[in-house]
C-alpha positions in Angstrom: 103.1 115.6 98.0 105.4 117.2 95.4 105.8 120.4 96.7 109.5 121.5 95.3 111.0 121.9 92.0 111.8 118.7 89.9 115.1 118.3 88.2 114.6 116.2 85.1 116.9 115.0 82.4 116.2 113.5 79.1 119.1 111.8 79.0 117.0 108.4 79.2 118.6 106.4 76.1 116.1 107.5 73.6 118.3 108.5 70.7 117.9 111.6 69.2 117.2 113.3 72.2 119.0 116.5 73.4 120.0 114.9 76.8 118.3 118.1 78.8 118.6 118.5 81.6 115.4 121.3 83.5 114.5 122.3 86.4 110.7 122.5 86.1 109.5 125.2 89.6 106.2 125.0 91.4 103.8 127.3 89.6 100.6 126.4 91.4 100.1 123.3 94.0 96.7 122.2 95.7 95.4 119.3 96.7 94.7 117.5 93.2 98.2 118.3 91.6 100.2 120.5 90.8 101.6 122.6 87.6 105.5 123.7 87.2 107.2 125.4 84.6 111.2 125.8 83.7 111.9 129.7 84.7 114.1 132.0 82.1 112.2 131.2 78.8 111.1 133.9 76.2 107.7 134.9 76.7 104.7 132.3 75.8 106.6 129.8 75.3 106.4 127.4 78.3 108.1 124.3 78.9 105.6 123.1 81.4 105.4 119.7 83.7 101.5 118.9 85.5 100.8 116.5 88.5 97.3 115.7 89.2 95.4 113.0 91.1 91.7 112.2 90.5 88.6 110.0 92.2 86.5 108.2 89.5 83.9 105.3 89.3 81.1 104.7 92.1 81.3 103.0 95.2 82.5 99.4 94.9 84.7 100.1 91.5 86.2 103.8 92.5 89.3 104.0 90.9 92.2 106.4 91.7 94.0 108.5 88.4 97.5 109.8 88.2 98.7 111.9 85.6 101.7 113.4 84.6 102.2 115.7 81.6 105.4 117.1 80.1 104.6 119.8 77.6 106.7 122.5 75.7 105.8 125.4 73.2 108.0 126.2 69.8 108.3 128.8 67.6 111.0 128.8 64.6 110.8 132.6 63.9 108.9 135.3 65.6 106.7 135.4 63.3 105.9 131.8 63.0 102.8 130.3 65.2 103.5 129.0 68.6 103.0 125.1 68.7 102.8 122.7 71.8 104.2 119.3 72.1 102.3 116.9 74.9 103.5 113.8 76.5 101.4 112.7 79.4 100.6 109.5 81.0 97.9 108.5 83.0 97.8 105.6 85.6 94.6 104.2 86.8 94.8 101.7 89.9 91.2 100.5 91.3 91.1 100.7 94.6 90.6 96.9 95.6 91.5 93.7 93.7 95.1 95.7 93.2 98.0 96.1 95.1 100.9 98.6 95.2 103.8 96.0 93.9 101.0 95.2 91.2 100.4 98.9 89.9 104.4 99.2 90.0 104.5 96.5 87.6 102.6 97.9 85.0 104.3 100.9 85.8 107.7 99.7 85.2 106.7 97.9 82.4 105.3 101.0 80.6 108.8 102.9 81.7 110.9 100.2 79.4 108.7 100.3 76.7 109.4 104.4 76.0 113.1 103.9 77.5 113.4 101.9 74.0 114.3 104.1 71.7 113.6 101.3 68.8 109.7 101.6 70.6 109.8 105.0 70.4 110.8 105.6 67.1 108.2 103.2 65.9 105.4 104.7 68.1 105.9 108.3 66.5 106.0 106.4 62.8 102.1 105.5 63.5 103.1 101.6 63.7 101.0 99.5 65.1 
């Protein structure tokens, strides 16, 4: 289980990134995940990263989900509205018919395509 701080850092190649480097802290943990947040911002505005783990399907096709979500608030001025920006993925492995080296596969797969900063780019243009 994660059950410590995670040090991140968006230094990943994607250009046009700050290259940040946080420290998201355990805010609340329990069995099905987890949510941390990076300590020292103003106020509601919370640069928050969520673990959690889910059971779905019925017997014979149960599947196992994994998500992870990055998400920060903004404000330009203090009188501005606050605004979010989500990133989250989710992984869904069945339970049979799929191993471990399989789901890491797609996994790994998925982890080049938004270490591309070319893919990136286009993805947030609405291309296809």
């Amino acid at each position: 289980m994660f059950n410590t701080s995670i040090a991140l850092n968006a230094s990943s190649g994607i250009t046009g990134a700050t290259n940040a480097a946080v420290t998201f802290d355990v805010i609340s943990l329990d069995k099905s995940g987890s949510i941390r947040s990076v300590a020292g911002l103003a106020p509601g505005l919370p640069h928050n990263l969520e673990i959690s783990h889910q059971e779905a399907g019925k017997e014979g096709s149960k599947v196992d989900r994994h998500m992870v979500k990055v998400s920060k608030a903004f404000q330009a001025t203090s009188t501005d509205p606050v605004t979010v920006c989500t990133a989250h993925v989710v992984f869904t492995v069945p339970r049979s018919g799929v191993t471990a080296a399989n789901a890491l596969d797609i996994i790994a797969l998925l982890v080049d395509f938004v270490n591309d900063s070319a893919n990136v780019t286009k993805l947030l243009n609405n291309e296809p």
